[in-house]
Phi, psi and omega in degrees: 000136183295100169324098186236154179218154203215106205271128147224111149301144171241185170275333162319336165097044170253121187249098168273155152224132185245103166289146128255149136127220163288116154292104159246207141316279186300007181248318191296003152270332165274342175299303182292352181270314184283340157279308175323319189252017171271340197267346186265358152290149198307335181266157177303120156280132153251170180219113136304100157251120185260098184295003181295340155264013184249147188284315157224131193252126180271150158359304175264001152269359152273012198243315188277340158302299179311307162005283200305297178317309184303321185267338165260037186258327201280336203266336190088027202263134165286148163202165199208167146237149199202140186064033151353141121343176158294333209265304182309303169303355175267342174271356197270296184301310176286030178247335182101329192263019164326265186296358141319286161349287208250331212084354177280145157266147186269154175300170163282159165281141188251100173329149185294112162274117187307106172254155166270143174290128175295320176283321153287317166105355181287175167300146180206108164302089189315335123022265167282113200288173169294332174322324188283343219262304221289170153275135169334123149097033142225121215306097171259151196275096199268118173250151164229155176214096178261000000 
């Protein structure tokens, strides 16, 4: 699907911008020129951005999205992101800016768990491979099965 963006004001000074299609390299200069210039009017702005049409997002459209936050943070502007897809909101999550973005709080991350080995019966850090385990100059074979 083809990158298209669609500006709506309201009177109240609230600016959706609805992207479809890919956010990528060839789209994040107009997304990020379309946020600059909803955040560069002389009156206070909030920015909406809605993600309900987009299919895929990169790296740099996560880049032009913070962007977007970072200048209307500076302007004293609200700005929000809203409705992702799934795919898009997983990536959204695993990048960390899920909640910065949209306002959702994100899960905590779930610590690494201290297990007994079945074979020793020792404490063993789900953490650390057996390379780190192993003694210095001696080679070791790791099978894992999750």
């Amino acid at each position: 699907m083809r990158f298209s963006l669609v500006r709506h004001q309201r009177d109240d000074g609230v600016v959706t911008l609805v992207p479809a299609g890919e956010v990528d390299m060839g789209a994040v200069g107009t997304l990020g020129s379309a946020l600059q210039d909803a955040l560069s009017a002389p009156d206070r702005v909030d920015v909406v951005v809605d993600l309900a049409r987009v299919t895929f997002l990169d790296c740099a459209g996560i880049g032009a999205l913070v962007a977007g936050r970072n200048t209307a943070l500076s302007r004293r502007c609200g700005f929000t992101v809203v409705n992702p897809q799934r795919q898009v909101l997983r990536v959204l999550e695993l990048t960390g800016v899920l909640g910065v973005l949209t306002g959702r709080a994100q899960p905590a991350p779930v610590p690494a768990r201290a297990t007994r080995s079945r074979r020793s019966g020792r404490r063993r850090d789900d953490r650390r491979g057996a390379a780190a385990r192993s003694p210095a100059g001696v080679a070791s074979r790791t099978t894992r099965s999750w």
